[in-house]
C-alpha positions, 0 to 999 in steps of 0.5 A: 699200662693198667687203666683199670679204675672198674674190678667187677670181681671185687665189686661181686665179692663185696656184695656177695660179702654183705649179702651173707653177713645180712642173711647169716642170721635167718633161717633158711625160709626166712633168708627165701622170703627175705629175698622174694620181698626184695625182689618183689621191690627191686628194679633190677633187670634180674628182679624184672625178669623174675617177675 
């Protein structure tokens, strides 16, 4: 029987998905600013970690 209520595989997609259709329209320098900006603000352990 399959309990399974959590697929991170699906849930990386997603985001990767939304990540992409917010970034389709940047240039490349702009799509690298974007993502210091944000992860300048993130509380994230990769963001911290970065920073």
């Amino acid at each position: 029987m399959n309990t399974k209520r959590f697929d991170c595989v699906r849930m990386k997609n997603e985001i990767q998905a939304a990540l992409l259709k917010e970034f389709a329209p940047l240039s490349d320098a702009q799509r690298q600013l974007a993502m210091r900006k944000h992860l300048r603000r993130s509380k994230s352990p990769v963001a911290q970690l970065w920073r």
